[in-house]
N, C-alpha and C positions, 0 to 999 in steps of 0.2 A: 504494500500500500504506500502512495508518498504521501509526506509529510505534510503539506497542506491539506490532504482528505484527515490526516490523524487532528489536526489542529481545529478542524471544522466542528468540533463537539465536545462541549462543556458537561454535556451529562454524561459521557465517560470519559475521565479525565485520564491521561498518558501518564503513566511512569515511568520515564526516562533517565536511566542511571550514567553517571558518567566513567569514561574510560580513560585510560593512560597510555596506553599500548595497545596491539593487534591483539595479546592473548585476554588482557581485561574484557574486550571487546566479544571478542569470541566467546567468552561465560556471559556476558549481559545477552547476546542475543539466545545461547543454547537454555538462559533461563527462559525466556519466551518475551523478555521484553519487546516494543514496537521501535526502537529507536535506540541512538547511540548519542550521548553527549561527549564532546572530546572536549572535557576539560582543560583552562587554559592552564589553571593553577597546579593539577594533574601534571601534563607539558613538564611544565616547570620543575616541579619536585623529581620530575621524574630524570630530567637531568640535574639535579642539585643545585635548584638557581629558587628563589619566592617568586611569588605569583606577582611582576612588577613588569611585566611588559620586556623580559630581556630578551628574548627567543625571537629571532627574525620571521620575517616569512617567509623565507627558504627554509628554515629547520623546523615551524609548522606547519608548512605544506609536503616535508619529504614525512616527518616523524607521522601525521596523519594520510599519508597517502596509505601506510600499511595498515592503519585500520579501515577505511573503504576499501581495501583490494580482499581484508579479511571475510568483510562480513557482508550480508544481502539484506540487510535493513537499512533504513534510513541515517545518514550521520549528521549531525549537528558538528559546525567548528566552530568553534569561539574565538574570536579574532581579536579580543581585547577592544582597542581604540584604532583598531584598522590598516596600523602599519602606516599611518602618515595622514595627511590632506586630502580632501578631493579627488586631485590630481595621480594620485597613488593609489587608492580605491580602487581605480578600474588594473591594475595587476593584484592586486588582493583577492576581489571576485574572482579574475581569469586564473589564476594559481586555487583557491580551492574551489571552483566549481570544476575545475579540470580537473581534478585529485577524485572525483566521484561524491563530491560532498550532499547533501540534497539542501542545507543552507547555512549560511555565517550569521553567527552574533558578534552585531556591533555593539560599542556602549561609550556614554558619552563623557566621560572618562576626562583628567587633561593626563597628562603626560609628564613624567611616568607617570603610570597607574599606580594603583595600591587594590589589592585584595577588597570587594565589595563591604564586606562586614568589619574593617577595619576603621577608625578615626582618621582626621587628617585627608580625606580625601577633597579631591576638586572636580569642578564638571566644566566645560566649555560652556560657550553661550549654543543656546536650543537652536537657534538660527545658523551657528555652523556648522553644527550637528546635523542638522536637515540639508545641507550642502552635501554630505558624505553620503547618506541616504540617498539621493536625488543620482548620485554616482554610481554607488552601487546597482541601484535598479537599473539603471541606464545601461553599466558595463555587463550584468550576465544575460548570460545566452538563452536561456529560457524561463521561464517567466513560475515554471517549478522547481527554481533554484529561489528559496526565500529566502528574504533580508529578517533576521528580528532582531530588533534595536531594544537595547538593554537603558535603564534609565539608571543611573546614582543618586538623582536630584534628591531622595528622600531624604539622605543623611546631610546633607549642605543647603539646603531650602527650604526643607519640608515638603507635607503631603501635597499639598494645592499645586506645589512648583512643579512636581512627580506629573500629574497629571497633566498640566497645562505643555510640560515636554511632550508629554507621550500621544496627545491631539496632534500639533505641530508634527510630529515624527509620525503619525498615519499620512498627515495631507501630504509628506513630502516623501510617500509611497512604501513606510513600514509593512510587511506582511503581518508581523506579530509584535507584541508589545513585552516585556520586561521587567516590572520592577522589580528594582533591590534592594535587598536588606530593609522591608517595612515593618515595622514595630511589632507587631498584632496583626490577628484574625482581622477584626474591626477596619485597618486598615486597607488589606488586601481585599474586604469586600466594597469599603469606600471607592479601590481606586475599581473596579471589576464595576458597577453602579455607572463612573463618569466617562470609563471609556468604553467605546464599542469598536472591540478587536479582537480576534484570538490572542487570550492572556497566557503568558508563561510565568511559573512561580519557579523559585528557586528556595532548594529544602536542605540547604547544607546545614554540616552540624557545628556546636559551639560557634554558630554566628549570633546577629541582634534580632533574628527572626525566632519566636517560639514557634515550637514540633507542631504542626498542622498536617493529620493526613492528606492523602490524595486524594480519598470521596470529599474532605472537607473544603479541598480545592476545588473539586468540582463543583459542589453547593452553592459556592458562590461566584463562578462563572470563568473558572479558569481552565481551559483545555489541557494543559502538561505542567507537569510539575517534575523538574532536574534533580537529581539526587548525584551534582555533579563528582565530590571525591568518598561519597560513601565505600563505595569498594578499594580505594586506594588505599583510605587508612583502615580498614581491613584488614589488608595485606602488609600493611609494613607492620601494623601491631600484630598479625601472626609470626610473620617473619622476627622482629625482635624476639618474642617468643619463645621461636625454633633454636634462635641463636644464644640465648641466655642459655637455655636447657645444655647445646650441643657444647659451648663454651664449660659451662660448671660439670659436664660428667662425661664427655670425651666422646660420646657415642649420640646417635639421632633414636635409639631402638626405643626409647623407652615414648618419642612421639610419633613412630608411624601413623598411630590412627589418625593424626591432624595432618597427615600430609596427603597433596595430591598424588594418586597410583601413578606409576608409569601407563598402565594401561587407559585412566582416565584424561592424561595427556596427549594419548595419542588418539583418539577420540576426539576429543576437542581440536586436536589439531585436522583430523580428518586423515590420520597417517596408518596407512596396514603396513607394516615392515615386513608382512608374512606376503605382500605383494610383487612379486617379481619386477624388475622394471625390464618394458620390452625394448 
């Protein structure tokens, strides 16, 4: 299915986990999720850098090329603040719409960026922002390659500001809408009430947003909701874990049961070794 038809409906809301890699990617869809978030903050950690805009767009368009070459769902990339201007916009488009993406998140962000749920941050003026916007649409190829523009305005303006961004950033040809990091429920249903768009929630943890399920996003008119580094810190807190255990008693025997089989890996990978190659 693509992503525009998943995004078309608020009474079943998406739950959309975020990835880091080809093999994260490959367990989010063999769970059955509808879509891939390629985390920018993911990216990041996963080369050993924070989540501040340092990874070019050469190294997330090659790093995310191997998870759309992995998977046959839909991928979201997240592009931070777009890699530049206007003018730069349309090679950002043409690099991940060519990587097999089905759409980019912008957000309006200044530069550096900083982590959504962080202090300290800044936003561009809405009016430049809708320049980027107006680029983007203009630069991909087809018209089911979506733009969804991310807002920060909450944390730097407030609610009224979030919203009055996120109108301006439909007329100036958003597909989908973003807010981040809004307080409360109360909130995400105020801003879901002013705007009319396919809304995307974002449900990371230890940020400024309290635990809202996904039916509770739907209730109040949000089509997906990102669960963009849930499985990342997963894995590194298994992995430290693994690696406390293997460090203090010299052997891994006593956690096979937490470990992934070799069998189970090759399975997800899609690999028979028992296959001949002709």
């Amino acid at each position: 299915m693509k992503l525009k038809d998943l995004l078309k409906n608020s009474l079943f809301p998406k739950t959309i986990p975020g990835a880091f890699n080809a093999a994260s990617a490959l367990l989010i869809e063999d769970a059955g999720f509808p879509a891939v978030y390629v985390s920018g903050a993911g990216l990041s950690a996963g080369c050993g850098l924070p989540d501040t805009g340092e990874l070019t767009l050469v190294e997330v368009a090659v790093l995310s090329s191997y998870i759309t070459n992995a998977v046959n769902i839909p991928v979201i990339i997240d592009a931070d603040t777009g890699f530049g201007g206007p003018g730069a916009i349309k090679k950002t488009i043409a690099a991940l719409e060519g990587i097999g993406a089905s759409a980019i998140q912008l957000e309006d962000q200044t530069f550096p960026k900083r982590c959504g749920h962080l202090p300290g941050k800044g936003v561009i003026p809405a009016r430049e922002f809708a320049k980027k916007i107006k680029a983007a649409v203009k630069a991909r190829a087809s018209r089911d390659f979506l733009v969804i523009c991310r807002t920060d305005a909450r944390a730097v303006a407030g609610i009224d500001d979030a919203i009055g961004r996120a109108k301006i950033y439909l007329d100036a040809g958003a597909d989908a809408i973003f807010p981040e990091a809004l307080a409360n429920k109360k909130e995400f249903a105020q801003f879901a009430v002013a705007v009319d768009a396919p809304l995307v929630a974002n449900m990371t943890e230890f940020g400024r947003t309290p635990y809202i399920t996904v039916k509770e996003f739907g209730d109040i008119g949000y089509a997906a909701v990102l669960f963009p580094m849930t499985a990342f810190r997963a894995s590194m807190k298994a992995a430290k874990d693994a690696l406390r255990e293997l460090k203090a008693k010299g052997t891994q025997k006593g956690i096979l049961k937490d470990l992934q089989t070799r069998t189970e890996l090759y399975e997800l990978l899609g690999y028979s070794p028992s296959v001949k190659k002709g």
